[in-house]
N, C-alpha and C positions, 0 to 999 in steps of 0.2 A: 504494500500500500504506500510505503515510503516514494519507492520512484514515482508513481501514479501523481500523486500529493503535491511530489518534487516540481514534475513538468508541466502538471494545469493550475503551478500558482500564478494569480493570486484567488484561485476556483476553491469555494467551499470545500475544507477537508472530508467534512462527512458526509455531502455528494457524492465525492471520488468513490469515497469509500462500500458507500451505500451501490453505486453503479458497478465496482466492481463486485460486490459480493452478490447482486444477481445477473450480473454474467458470467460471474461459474457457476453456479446453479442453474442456471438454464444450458449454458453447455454438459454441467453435468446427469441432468433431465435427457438430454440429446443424446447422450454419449453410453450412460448407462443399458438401453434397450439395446444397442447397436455392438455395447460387449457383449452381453448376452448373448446374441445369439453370433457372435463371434467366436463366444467359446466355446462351441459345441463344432466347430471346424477342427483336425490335423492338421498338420502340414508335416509330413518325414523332411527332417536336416541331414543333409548330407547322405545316402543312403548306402550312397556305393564307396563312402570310406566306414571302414569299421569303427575304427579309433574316433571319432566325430558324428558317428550315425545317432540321432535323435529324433525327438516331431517336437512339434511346438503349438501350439495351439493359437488362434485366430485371435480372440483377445491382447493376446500378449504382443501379436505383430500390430494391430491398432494402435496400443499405448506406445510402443516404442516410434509407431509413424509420428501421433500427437509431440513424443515429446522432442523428436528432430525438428518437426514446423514449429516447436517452440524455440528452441535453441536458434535457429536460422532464422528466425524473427527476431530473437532481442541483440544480436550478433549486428544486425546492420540498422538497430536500432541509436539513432542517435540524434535525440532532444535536447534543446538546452534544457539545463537546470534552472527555470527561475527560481525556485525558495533562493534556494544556495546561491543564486548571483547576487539576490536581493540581498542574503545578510552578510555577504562579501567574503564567504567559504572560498 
C-alpha cells in the first residue's frame, strides 16, 4: 500500500487503500473458480528424462503465469515518488 500511497500523493491514503483492497478481491473472486478447475488438469514434466520426470498440475502453472505478469509489470514500472519528493527523501 506504501508505493500505491507513495505515487497518487497528494490522493486520499484511504482511497488508495480502500481501491486497492477491492481489486484483489475481485481478482481474487476471478481467479479463484479459474484455479479450481485448473486443478483438476496434469501436465507430465519432463517424461522422457527419468531423473526430472514429474506432472504438475494446472493451478500451479496459472499462479506461476500471474506471478511473472506481476514481476514484469513492476520491473518496468517506474512512477515518481511524490510523498517522498514532497518531504525531500
Amino acid at each position: 500500500a506504501e508505493l500505491a500511497v507513495d505515487v497518487t500523493y497528494p490522493g486520499d491514503e484511504t482511497a488508495v487503500e480502500s481501491v486497492q483492497q477491492f481489486g484483489g478481491n475481485f481478482c481474487s473472486a476471478l481467479l479463484v473458480p479459474v484455479a479450481g478447475s485448473a486443478a483438476k488438469l496434469d501436465y507430465q514434466f519432463l517424461p522422457n528424462v527419468p531423473f526430472l520426470a514429474g506432472d504438475i498440475r494446472g493451478d500451479v502453472i496459472l499462479m506461476m503465469f500471474v506471478s511473472i505478469l506481476t514481476y514484469l509489470f513492476y520491473c518496468g514500472f517506474n512512477a515518481p515518488l511524490r510523498r517522498s519528493l514532497a518531504d525531500g527523501d
